[in-house]
N, C-alpha and C positions, 0 to 999 in steps of 0.2 A: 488496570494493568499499566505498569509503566512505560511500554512502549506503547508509542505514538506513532499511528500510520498517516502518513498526508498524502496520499496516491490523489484527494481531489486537490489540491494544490498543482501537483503535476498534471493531472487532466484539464483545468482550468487554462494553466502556463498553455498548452502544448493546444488547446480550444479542438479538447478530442473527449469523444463520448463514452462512457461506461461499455456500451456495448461493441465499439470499436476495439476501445481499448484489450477487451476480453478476447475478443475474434485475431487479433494478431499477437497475442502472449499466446493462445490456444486452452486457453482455462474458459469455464463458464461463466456468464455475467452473475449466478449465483454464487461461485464461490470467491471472484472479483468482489463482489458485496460484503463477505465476510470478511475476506481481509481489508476491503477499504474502510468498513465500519470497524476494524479494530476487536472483532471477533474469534479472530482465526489464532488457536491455541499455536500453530509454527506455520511455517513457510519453507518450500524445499529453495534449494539456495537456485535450481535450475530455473525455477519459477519468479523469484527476486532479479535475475541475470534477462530472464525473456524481459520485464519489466523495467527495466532501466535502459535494454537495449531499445525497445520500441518508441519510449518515452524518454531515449540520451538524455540520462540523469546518471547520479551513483546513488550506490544504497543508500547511502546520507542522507539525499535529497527528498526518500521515502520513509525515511525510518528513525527513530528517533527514543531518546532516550526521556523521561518526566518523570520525577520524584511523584510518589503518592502522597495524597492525603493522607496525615496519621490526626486519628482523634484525639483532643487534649493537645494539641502543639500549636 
């Protein structure tokens, strides 16, 4: 996928744990896992907004754009 989530970059920065993290956005450490592993097919923008405010960052700071591997190039 060419988005790139760095939510541990931010938890690292901020020396705050997964399961913190998830307890004060109000999402699960479960589905925290899916989108910090780069899994989660969307994100509602309310849920991106808890996250940036908890973690004073901007969306930037979590999100990111990478060109894919194309085969043969």
């Amino acid at each position: 996928m060419p988005i790139a989530v760095d939510i541990d970059v931010m938890l690292a920065r901020r020396k705050m744990s997964v399961g913190e993290l998830a307890d004060r956005v109000g999402i699960t450490p479960a589905n925290l896992a899916v989108l910090k592993n780069g899994r989660a097919k969307a994100v509602r923008f309310a849920t991106l907004a808890a996250l940036c405010e908890v973690l004073k960052c901007q969306p930037g700071d979590l999100l990111r754009w990478q060109a894919e591997d194309v085969a043969g190039e």
